[in-house]
TIMIBA-911854 format. One record per residue (C-alpha): x, y, z. Coordinates in steps of 0.02 Angstrom, whole numbers, plus 50000, padded with zeros to 5 digits. Each point is the difference from the previous one (the first is absolute). Example, Ala and Ser with C-alpha at 12.3 -4.5 7.8 and 13.67 -1.06 7.14 Angstrom:
2
R    east   north      up
R   50615   49775   50390
R   50069   50172   49967
// end
This chain:
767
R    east   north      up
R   50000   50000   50000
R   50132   50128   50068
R   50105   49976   49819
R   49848   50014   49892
R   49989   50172   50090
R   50191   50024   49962
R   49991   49943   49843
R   49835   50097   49956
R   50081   50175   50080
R   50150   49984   49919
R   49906   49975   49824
R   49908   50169   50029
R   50141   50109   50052
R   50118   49959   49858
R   49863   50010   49869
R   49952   50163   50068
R   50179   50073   50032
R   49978   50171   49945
R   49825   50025   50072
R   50062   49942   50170
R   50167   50087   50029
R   49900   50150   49946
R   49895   49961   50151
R   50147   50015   50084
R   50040   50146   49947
R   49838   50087   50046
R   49989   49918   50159
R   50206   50065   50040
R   49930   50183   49943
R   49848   50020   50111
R   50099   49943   50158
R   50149   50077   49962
R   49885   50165   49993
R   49928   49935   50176
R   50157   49958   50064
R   50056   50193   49964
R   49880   50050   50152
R   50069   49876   50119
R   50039   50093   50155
R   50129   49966   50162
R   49854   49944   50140
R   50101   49972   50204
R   49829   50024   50090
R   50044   49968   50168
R   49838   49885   50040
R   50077   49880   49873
R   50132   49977   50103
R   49901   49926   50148
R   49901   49849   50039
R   49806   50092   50014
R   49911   49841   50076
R   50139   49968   50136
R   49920   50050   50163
R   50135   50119   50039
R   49956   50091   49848
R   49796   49992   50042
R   50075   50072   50176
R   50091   50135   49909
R   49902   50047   49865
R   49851   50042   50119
R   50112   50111   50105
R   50085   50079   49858
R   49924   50160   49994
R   50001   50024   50171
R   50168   49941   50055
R   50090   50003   49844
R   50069   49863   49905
R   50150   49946   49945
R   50028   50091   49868
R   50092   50149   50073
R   50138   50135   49931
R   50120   50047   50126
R   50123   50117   49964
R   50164   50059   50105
R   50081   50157   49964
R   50174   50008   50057
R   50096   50157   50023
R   50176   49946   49952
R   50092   50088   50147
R   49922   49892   50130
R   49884   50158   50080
R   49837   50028   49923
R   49985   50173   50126
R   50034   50115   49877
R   49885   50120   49885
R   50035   49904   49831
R   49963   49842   50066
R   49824   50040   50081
R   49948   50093   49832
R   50061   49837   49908
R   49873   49899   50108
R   49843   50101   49997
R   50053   50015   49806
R   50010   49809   49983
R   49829   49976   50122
R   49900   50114   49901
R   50049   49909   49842
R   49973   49832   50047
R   49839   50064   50062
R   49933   50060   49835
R   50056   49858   49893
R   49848   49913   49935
R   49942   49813   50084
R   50058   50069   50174
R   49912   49975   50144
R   49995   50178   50046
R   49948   49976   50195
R   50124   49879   50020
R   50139   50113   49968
R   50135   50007   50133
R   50145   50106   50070
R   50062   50117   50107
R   49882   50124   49887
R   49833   49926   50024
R   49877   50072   50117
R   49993   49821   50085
R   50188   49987   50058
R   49979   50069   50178
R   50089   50001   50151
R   49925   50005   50175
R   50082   50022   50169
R   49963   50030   50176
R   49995   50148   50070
R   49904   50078   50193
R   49844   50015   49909
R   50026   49819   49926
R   50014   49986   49823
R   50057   50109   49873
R   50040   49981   49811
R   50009   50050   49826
R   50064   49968   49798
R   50170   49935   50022
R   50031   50165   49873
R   49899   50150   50055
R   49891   50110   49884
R   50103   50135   50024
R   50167   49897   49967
R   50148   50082   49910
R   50161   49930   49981
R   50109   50102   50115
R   50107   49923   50109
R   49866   50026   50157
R   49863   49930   49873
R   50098   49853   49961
R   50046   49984   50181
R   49829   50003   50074
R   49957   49874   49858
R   50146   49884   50074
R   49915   50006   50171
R   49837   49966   49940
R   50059   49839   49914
R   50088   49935   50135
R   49828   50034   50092
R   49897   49922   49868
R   50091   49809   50005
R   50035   49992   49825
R   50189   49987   50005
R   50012   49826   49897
R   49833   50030   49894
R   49994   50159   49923
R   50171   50046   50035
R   50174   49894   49994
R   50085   49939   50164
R   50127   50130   49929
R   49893   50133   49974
R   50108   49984   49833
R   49833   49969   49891
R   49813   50048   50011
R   49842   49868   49939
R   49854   50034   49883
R   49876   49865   49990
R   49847   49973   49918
R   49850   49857   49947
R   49973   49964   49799
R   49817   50003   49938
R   49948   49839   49874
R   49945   50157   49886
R   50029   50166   49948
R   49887   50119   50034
R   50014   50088   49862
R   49955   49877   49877
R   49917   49895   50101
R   50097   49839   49924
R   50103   49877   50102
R   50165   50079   50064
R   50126   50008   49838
R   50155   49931   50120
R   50139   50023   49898
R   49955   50171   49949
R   49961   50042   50183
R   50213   49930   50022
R   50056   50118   49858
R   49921   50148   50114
R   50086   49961   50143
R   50169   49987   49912
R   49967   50157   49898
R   49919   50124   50114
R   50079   49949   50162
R   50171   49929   49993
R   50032   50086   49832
R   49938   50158   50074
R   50077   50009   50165
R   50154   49891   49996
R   50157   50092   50030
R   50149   49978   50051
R   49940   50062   50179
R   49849   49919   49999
R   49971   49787   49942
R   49813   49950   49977
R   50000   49803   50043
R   49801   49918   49912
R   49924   49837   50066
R   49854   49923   49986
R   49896   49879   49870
R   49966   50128   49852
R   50189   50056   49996
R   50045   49830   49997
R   49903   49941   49878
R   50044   50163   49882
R   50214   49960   50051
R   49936   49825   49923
R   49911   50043   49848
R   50152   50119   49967
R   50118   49826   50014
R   49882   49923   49891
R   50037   50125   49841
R   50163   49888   49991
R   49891   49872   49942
R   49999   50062   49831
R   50204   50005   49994
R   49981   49795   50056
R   49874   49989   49871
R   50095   50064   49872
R   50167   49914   50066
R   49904   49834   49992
R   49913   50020   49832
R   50189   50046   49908
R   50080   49829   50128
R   49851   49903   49932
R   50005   50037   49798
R   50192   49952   50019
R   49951   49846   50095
R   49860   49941   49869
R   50126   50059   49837
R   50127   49879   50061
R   49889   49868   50041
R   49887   50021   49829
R   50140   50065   49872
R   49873   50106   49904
R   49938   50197   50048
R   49830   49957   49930
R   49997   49872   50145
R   50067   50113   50122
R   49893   50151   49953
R   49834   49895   49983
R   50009   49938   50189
R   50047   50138   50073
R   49852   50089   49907
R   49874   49880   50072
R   50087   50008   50139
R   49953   50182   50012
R   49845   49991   49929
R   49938   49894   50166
R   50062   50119   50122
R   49908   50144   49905
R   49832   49912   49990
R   50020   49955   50194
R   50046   50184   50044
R   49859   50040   49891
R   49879   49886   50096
R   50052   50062   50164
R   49909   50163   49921
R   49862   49916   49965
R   49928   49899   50154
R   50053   50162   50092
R   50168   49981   50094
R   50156   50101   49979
R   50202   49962   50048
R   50070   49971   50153
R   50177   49980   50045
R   49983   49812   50032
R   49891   49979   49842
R   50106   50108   49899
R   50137   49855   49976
R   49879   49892   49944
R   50040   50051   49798
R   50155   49938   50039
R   49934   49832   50036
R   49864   49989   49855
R   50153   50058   49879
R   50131   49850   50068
R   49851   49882   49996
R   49949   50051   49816
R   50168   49979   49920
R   50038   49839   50089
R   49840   49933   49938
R   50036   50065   49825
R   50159   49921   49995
R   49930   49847   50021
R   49899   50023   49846
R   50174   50060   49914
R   50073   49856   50035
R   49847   49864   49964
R   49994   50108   49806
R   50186   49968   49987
R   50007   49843   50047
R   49871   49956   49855
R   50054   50121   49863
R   50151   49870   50040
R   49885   49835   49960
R   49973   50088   49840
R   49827   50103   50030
R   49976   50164   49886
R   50000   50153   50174
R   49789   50005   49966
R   49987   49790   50029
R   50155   50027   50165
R   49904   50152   50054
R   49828   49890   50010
R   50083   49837   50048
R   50062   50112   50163
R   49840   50081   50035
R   49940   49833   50015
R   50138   49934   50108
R   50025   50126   50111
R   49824   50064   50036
R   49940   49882   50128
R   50147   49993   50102
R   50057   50179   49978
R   49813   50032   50057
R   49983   49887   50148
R   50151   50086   50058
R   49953   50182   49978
R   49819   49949   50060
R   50108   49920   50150
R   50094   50164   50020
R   49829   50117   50011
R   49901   49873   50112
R   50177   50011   50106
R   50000   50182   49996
R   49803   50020   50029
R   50004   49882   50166
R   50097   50180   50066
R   49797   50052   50010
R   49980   49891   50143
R   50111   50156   50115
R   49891   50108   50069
R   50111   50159   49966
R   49946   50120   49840
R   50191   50014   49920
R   50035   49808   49998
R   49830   49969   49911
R   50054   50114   49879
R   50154   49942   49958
R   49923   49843   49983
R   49864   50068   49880
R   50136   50083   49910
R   50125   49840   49973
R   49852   49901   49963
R   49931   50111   49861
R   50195   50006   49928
R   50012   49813   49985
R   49834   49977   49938
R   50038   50103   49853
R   50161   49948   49944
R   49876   49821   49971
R   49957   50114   49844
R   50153   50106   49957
R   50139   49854   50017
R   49890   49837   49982
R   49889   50073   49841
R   50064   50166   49923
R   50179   49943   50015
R   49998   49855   49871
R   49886   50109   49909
R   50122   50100   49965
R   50154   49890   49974
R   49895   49913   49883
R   50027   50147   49884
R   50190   49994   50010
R   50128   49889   49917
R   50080   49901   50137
R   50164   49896   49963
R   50046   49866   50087
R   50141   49983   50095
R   50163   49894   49931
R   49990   49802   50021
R   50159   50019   50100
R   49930   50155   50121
R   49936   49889   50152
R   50139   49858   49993
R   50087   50113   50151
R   49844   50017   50091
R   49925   49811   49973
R   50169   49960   50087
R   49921   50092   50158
R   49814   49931   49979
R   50108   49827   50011
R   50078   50017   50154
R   49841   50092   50081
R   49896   49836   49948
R   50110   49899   50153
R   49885   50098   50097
R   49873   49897   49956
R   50110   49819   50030
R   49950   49924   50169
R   50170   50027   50051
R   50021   50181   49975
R   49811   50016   50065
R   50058   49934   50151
R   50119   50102   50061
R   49916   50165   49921
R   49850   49944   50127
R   50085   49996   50138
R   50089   50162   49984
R   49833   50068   49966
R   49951   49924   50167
R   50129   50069   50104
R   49993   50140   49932
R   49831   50031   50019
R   50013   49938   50183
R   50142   50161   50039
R   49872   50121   49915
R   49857   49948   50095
R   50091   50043   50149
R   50026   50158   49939
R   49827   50030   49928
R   49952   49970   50158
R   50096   50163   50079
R   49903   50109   49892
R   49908   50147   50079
R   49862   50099   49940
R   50018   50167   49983
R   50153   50150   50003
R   50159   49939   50094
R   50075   50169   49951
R   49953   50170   50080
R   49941   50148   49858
R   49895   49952   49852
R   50045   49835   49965
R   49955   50048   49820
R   50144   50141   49998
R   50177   49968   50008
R   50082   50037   50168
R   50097   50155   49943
R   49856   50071   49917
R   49953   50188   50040
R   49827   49926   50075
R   50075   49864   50108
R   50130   50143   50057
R   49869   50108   50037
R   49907   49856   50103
R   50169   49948   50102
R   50026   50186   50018
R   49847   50025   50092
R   49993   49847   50099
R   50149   50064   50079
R   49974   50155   50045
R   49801   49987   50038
R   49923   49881   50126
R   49845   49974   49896
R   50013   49935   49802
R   49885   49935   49888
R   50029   49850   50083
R   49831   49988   50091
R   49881   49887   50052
R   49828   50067   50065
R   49893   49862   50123
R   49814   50079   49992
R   49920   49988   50165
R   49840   49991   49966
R   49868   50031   50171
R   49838   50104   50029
R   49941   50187   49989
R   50104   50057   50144
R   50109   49866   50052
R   50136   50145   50037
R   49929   50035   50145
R   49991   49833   50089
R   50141   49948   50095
R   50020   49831   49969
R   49994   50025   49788
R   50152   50112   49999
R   50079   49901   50147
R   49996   49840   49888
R   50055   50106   49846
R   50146   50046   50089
R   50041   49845   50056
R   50001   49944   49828
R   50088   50129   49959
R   50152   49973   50124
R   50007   49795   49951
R   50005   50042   49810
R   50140   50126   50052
R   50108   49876   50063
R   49997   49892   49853
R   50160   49992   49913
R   49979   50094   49820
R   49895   50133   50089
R   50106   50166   50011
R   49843   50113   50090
R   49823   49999   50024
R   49865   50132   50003
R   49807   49988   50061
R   49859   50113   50099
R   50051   49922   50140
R   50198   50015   50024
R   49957   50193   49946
R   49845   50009   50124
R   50152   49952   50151
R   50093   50141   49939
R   49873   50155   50002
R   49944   49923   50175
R   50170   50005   50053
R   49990   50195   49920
R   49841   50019   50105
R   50117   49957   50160
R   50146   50132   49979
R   50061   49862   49894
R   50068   49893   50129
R   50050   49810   49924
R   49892   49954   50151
R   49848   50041   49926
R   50014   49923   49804
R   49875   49870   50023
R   49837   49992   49937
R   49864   50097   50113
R   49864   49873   50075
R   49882   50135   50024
R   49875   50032   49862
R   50009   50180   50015
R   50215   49984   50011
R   49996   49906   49844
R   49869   50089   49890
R   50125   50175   50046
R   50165   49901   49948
R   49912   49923   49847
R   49924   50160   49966
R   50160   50089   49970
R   50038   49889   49857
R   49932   50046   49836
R   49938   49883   49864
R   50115   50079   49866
R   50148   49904   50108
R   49920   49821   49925
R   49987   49956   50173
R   49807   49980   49989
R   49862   50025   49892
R   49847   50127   50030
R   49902   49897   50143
R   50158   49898   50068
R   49951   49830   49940
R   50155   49976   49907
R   50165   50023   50047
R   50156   49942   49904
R   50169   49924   50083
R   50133   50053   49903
R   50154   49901   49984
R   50148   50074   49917
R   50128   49852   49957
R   50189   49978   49970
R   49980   49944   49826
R   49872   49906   49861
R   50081   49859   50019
R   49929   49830   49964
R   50054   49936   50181
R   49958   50165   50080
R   49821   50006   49946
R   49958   49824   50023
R   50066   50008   50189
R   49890   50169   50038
R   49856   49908   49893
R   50020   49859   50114
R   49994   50086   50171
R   49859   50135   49946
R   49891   49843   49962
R   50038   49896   50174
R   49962   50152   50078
R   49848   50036   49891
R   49923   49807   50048
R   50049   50054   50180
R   49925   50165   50035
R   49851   49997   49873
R   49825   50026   50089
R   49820   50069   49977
R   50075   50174   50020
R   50137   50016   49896
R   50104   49896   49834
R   50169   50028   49962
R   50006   49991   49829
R   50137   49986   49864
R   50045   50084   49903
R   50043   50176   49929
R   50136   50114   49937
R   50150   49957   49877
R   50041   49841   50119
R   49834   49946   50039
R   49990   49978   49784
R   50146   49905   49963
R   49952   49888   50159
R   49851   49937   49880
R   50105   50019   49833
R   50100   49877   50096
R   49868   49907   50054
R   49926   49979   49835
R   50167   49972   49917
R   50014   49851   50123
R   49826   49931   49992
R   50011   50022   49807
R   50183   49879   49966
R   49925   49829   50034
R   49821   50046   49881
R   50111   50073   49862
R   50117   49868   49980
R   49846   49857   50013
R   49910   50096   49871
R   50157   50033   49896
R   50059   49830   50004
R   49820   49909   49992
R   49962   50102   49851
R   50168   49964   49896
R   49948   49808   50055
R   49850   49988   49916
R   50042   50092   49863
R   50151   49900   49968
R   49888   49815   50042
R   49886   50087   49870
R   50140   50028   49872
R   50093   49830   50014
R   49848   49902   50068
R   50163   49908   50121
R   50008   50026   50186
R   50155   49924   49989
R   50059   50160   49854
R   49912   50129   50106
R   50087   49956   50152
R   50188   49993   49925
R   49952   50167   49929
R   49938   50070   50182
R   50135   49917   50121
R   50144   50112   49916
R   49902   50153   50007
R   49964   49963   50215
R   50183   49977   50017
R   50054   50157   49924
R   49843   50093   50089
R   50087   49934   50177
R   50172   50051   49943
R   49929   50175   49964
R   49927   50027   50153
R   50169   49954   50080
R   50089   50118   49885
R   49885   50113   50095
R   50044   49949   50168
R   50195   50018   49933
R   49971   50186   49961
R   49892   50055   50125
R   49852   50033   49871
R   49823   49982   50125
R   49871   49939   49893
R   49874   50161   49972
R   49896   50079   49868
R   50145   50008   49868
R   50078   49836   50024
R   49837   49907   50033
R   49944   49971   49796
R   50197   49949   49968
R   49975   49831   50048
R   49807   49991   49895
R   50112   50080   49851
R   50155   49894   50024
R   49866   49844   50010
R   49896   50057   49856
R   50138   50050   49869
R   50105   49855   50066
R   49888   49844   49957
R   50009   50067   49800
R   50184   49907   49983
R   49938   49857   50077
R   49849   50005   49879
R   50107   50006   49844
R   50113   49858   50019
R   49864   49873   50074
R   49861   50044   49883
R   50145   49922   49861
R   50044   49865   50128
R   49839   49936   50010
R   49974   49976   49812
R   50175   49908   49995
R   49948   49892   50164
R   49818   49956   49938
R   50098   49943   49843
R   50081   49870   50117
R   50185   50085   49976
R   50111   50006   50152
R   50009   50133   50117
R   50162   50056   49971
R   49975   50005   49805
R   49837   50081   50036
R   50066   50123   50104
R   50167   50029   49871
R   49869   50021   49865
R   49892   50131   50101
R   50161   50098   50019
R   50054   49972   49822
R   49815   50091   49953
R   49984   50125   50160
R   50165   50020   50109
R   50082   50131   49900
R   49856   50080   50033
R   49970   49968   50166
R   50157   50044   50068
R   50001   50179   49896
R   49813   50040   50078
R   50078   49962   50172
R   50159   50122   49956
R   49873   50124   49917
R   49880   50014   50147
R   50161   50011   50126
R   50076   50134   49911
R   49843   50106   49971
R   49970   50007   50193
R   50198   49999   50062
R   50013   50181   49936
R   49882   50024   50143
R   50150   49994   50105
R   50052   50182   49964
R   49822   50057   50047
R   49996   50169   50131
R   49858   49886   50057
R   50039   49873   50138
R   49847   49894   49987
R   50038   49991   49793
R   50170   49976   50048
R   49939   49839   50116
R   49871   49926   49860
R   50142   49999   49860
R   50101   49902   50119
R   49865   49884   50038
R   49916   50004   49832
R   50191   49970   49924
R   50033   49850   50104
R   49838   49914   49945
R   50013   50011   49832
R   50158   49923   49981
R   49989   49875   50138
R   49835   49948   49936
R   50086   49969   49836
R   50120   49916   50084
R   49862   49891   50080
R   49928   49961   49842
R   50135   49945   49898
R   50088   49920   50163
R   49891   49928   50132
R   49827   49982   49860
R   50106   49864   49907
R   50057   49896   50159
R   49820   50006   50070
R   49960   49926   49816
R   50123   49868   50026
R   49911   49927   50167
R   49799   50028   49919
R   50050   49933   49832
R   50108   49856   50033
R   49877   49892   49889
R   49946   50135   49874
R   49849   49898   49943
// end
C-alpha cells in the first residue's frame, strides 16, 4: 500500500515538474513577504511556568506587591562620595527619567526622591519625620548634610543607598503593557530606553549607572543574539564547501543549500502566520532547520549519484531517489518534529515555542529537500563519478563492517556498557537550574552580570528575592498572635543558610515599638495590646509592601545570597516545612513571589518536565520507527544508541556545570530527535539486505556502501553548523552548541559503531 502511494506521488511530481516547483516558488514568495514582518518577541510571562502554584500565588499579588519583573538601577559616583551637588542632580535626573519611560509602574517608583522614602525618629513629643530629601532641598553643603542625617534616620543604608554611601538605588515595577498603546509591554524596546536615556545620558566618568532586572536582560540578550546572523552566514559559506567536496559539482552544492534556505524562510514565514515572533532561544532554531535540510539533501545527492552510476539518464536517478529516500528520509524528519513537538508538554510559553518553531522547520524541509530537491536536479546533467573514485573509501566501509562480526560486536558492547555505567553516574549529579551567579544566559564578564555582581556587593538587597505571601483576614495586623507567628517565621527562614536578610510587618512593627519607647532594644517586640499594636502597625504605610489596604496580606521578604540551584532549593525546602507547620484557619504561608519565587517554579517545572519529555520523545521515535521497519528488534537497535548518548550528554552536563533549565532543557528532545535520522538511514538499507537473507555484516557493509558517506557528512554538517555557537556573547547558546555538538557526532558515532554490533546479537540468523 505505502509504495503504491510512493510510486503514485512520485509519478505526479515529475510529470508535473514545472507546475510544481512553480508552486514552490509562490509558496517561497508569500512567506518570504510574511517572514519580512517577523519581529524579536522576550515577553517576560513566556519565561515562567503560569499554572505552577507559585505563579497562581504571584500573579494574584502582582499588582499589589509587585512582581518579579523589576528594573533596579545603581548610580555610582566614581569618587566613592555621592554628597556632592553633581551627584544628587544626577539622581533626581536619572529618577525622573526612569519614571517617565513608558510600561513603568509609576507608584512603584523608588529612591531617595520619592515622597515615600521617609525617615522617622524619636523625639520628647514622640515621633517625628519627614522625605529623606526635603521640599525645600538644595545642594549646599548644609542641604546635603541634613539629607545625610535624615538617611541615617530613615534605615535605608543597604537599600536605597550603598554600605559605602559610594552609590545611590532607583527601583521600579514593569507593567505587562504600555499604556500608551495599550499592547503587551514591547521588552526589548523598553531595554534600548534604559541603555539610551539613562546610562547613555548620565554616564560619566564621575558618575557609572549599573541596570538589572528581567527587561534589561532580556534586551543585553537579544543584542547577543544579532551575532546569530554572523554564525549563520559563517555556517552557510563552512557548509557549501562541505557539500562541494563531498558532491564535486556547484549545481549540487548550490541546489541544497537553496532548499536548504528555502525551509528556513517558509518556517520564519509561518511563525508570522499562526502569530508568534523570535525569541532569543527560538532564534537559533534556522540554524537547525538549515543543518537538517542540507544533510537530508545530501542524502538525495548521493542516492542520484549513486544511480546516474548504474547507468540512469539524471530524470530516471532523480525519480529512482525520490522513491528511495522518501520514506525513510520522512519517518526521520516526521521523527524529528514529533521529537521537537513533545517540548509542548512544558508548561513554560518560550519552550513551547521553540518547539512550535523547530517543528514547523522540519516539517517543511519534508517538501523542500524530500520533493522540490530532486525536482530540480532532475533538470541538471549529473555525471557520475569515476569507477575508481570510492576504491579508497570501500577500503573504510570494509573495515567498519567488523563492527558487525560477533567478535568485534562483542567488545564494542561492552565498552558501550561501561561506558554508559560511568555516565550514568554522572547523569545522575545533574542539577536543575543556574549553578552560576548573574544571568546564566550572559557570559560572566558581561556589562549586565558586572552590573549584577556590582550591586550585590555593595547593596544588601538584589534582585535576588523571594516574596512568601501571608495570606490572613481583614485586620490580622492587629492581633497579636498573627504577627507573632509571622515573625517567628520570619526569624527560622532567617537562619537558613542561603538567606542573607529578611523583611516583614512584623520585624518592622518591633522596631517603631521600640521607637515608641525612646528606642530602647528593650522594647523591639511586638506589642500584645490591641491598641499598642494597631499604633506600631499604624505607622507603617502600605506603599512599604508590607501590607495591603485592610492588612490581610502581608509578604515575608527574603533577600538571598545567590540564584543558585542549591540555594533556592534549600530556602524552598525550609519555607515549605515551615509552611505544613504553622498553616491554620487564620493565616497560609504561601509561595511564591518576586524574581526567586519564579525561577523556584521554572525549576520546578524544568524538573517535573525531564522524565515526560524524554518518555514522549523516545516513545514517539519508537513507534514511528516499529511503524517504519515493522521490527521491534530494528526499532530497538536504532533507540538503544540514541539512550546512551542522551546519558552521556547529561553527564557532559554534570562535567561543565551546565543545570538543566529552560535553554538546555529541548537539547536533549533535539539531540534525540535529529539523532535517530543516522540510525534511520543505514537500517532502513539493512533491513532490505537482511530480509533478503544476506549476512549482517554484508548487510550492514552494503548499507554503508549506499548511505555512510552520507551519514557521516550529515553528522559533521550538523556539528559544525552549531559548534560556531561556541563564540556566541550568549552563554546559554554558548552551552547548547556544546551540547548540541556533542550529539551529533556521537550519535553518528552510535550509529555507525554501536547500531552494527547490536545488529550482530538480533540478527545472528538473518532469516
Amino acid at each position: 500500500m505505502l509504495d503504491k502511494i510512493v510510486n503514485g506521488l512520485e509519478s505526479f511530481l515529475f510529470r508535473q515538474r514545472a507546475f510544481v516547483i512553480f508552486a514552490f516558488v509562490l509558496v517561497t514568495l508569500f512567506l518570504g513577504f510574511q517572514a519580512s514582518n517577523l519581529k524579536m518577541d522576550a515577553a517576560f510571562v513566556k519565561n515562567i511556568p503560569l499554572n505552577h502554584s507559585y505563579m497562581q500565588t504571584y500573579l494574584k499579588h502582582q499588582k499589589q506587591f509587585g512582581g518579579a519583573n523589576s528594573i533596579m538601577v545603581a548610580v555610582e559616583d566614581t569618587s566613592g562620595n555621592i554628597f556632592n551637588a553633581n551627584f544628587f542632580d544626577t539622581l533626581k535626573q536619572v529618577h525622573d527619567q526612569l519614571f517617565f519611560i513608558p510600561g513603568v509602574d509609576r507608584a512603584q517608583v523608588k529612591s531617595l526622591y520619592s515622597p515615600s522614602t521617609r525617615f522617622t525618629e524619636v523625639v520628647e513629643d514622640g515621633f517625628a519625620g519627614g522625605p529623606v530629601i526635603p521640599a525645600n532641598f538644595s545642594t549646599t553643603p548644609e542641604g546635603l548634610e541634613t539629607v545625610r542625617s535624615n538617611i541615617e534616620k530613615a534605615g535605608i543604608v543597604g537599600r536605597l543607598i550603598a554600605e559605602d554611601y559610594s552609590a545611590a538605588m532607583v527601583t521600579a515595577q514593569l507593567m505587562d503593557f504600555d499604556p500608551q498603546t495599550g499592547e503587551p509591554l514591547d521588552t526589548l524596546a523598553f531595554a534600548a530606553q534604559l541603555e539610551q536615556e539613562l546610562r547613555g545620558q548620565y554616564e560619566n566618568e564621575q558618575i557609572k549607572v549599573h541596570i538589572i532586572g528581567f527587561a534589561k536582560m532580556a534586551g543585553d540578550v537579544a543584542e547577543g543574539a544579532k551575532g546569530v546572523v554572523m554564525f549563520f552566514l559563517i555556517a552557510i559559506l563552512v557548509t557549501a564547501v562541505m557539500v562541494y567536496l563531498f558532491s564535486k559539482s556547484i549545481k549540487l552544492t548550490l541546489f541544497p543549500l537553496a532548499c536548504s534556505l528555502v525551509a528556513v524562510v517558509w518556517q520564519l514565514g509561518l511563525l508570522t502566520v499562526v502569530g508568534f515572533g523570535l525569541d532569543p532561544m527560538s532564534i537559533l532554531i534556522p540554524f537547525l532547520v538549515f543543518a537538517i535540510g542540507v544533510s537530508h539533501s545530501v542524502q538525495m545527492i548521493n542516492a542520484v549519484r549513486r544511480r546516474v552510476g548504474e547507468g540512469e539518464t539524471t530524470k530516471a536517478a532523480a525519480a529512482l531517489a525520490f522513491r528511495s529516500l522518501l520514506v525513510p528520509g520522512g519517518i526521520a524528519l516526521l521523527s524529528d518534529t514529533v521529537g521537537f513537538m513533545t517540548l509542548l508538554a512544558i508548561d513554560i510559553g518560550i519552550i513551547r515555542e521553540l518547539a512550535i518553531s523547530a517543528s514547523l522547520g522540519v516539517a517543511v524541509i519534508i517538501l523542500t529537500n524530500l520533493i522540490l530537491l530532486p525536482l530540480l536536479i532532475s533538470y541538471t546533467n549529473v555525471k557520475a563519478l569515476p569507477a575508481n573514485a570510492n576504491n579508497n573509501i570501500d577500503k573504510i566501509w570494509l573495515k567498519l563492517s567488523y563492527f558487525a562480526t560477533p567478535k568485534y560486536a562483542a567488545v564494542v558492547l561492552v565498552a558501550t556498557i561501561a561506558l554508559y555505567s560511568v555516565g550514568l553516574q554522572q547523569a545522575n549529579k545533574m542539577k536543575i537550574g543556574d549553578l552560576q551567579g548573574g544571568a546564566p544566559a550572559l557570559h560572566f564578564d558581561s556589562r549586565y552580570n558586572q552590573d549584577t555582581f556590582y550591586i550585590t556587593e555593595n547593596f544588601s538587597i538584589t534582585t535576588d528575592v523571594m516574596t512568601i505571601i501571608v495570606e490572613a483576614f481583614p485586620e490580622a495586623c492587629t492581633y497579636h498572635d498573627v504577627l507573632t507567628q509571622i515573625g517567628e517565621f520570619e526569624w527560622q527562614v532567617a537562619n537558613t543558610h542561603g538567606v542573607e536578610s529578611t523583611a516583614s510587618l512584623a520585624s518592622i512593627a518591633k522596631r517603631v515599638n521600640a521607637g515608641f519607647n525612646e528606642g530602647n532594644p528593650k522594647w523591639q517586640v511586638l506589642p500584645r495590646t490591641t491598641a499598642s499594636l494597631v499604633q506600631a502597625v499604624g505607622q507603617i504605610p502600605t506603599t512599604s509592601g508590607l501590607l495591603n489596604g485592610d492588612c490581610s496580606v502581608m509578604p515575608v521578604y527574603l533577600f538571598l545570597t545567590d540564584h543558585k540551584a542549591e540555594t533556592i532549593e534549600l530556602v524552598i525546602d525550609k519555607v515549605k516545612t515551615l509552611s505544613t507547620q504553622m498553616n491554620n484557619d487564620k493565616l497560609t504561608f504561601k509561595l511564591a513571589s518576586g524574581p526567586v519565587g519564579v525561577m523556584a517554579a521554572t525549576n520546578e517545572a524544568v524538573a517535573e518536565a525531564q522524565l515526560p519529555m524524554m518518555l514522549y520523545v523516545y516513545g514517539a521515535v519508537f513507534v514511528l520507527c516499529l511503524i517504519s521497519f515493522r521490527s521491534l528488534r530494528a526499532t530497538v537497535a536504532v533507540i538503544l544508541p540514541l539512550y546512551v548518548v542522551s546519558t552521556l550528554a547529561q553527564a557532559l552536563m554534570t562535567q561543565l556545570d551546565i543545570g538543566l533549565a529552560v535553554s538546555t532543557l529541548p537539547v536533549i528532545a533535539l539531540g534525540v530527535g535529529i539523532g535517530v535520522d543516522y540510525g534511520i538511514y543505514i537500517l532502513s538499507t539493512m533491513a532490505v539486505k537482511l530480509r533478503d537473507g544476506m549476512p549482517v555484516q554484508q548487510a550492514y557493509h552494503q548499507a554503508l556502501v549506499e548511505r555512510g558517506s552520507a551519514v557521516i557528512f550529515t553528522g559533521l554538517t550538523l556539528a559544525i553548523g552549531v559548534s560556531t555557537w561556541f563564540f556566541s556573547a550568549l552563554k546559554f547558546q554558548m552551552d547548547m552548541g556544546i551540547l548540541l555538538t556533542f550529539m551529533f557526532l556521537v550519535n553518528m558515532l552510535g550509529a555507525i559503531i554501536i547500531l552494527p554490533a547490536i545488529g550482530a546479537v538480533f540478527w545472528r540468523n538473518p532469516r
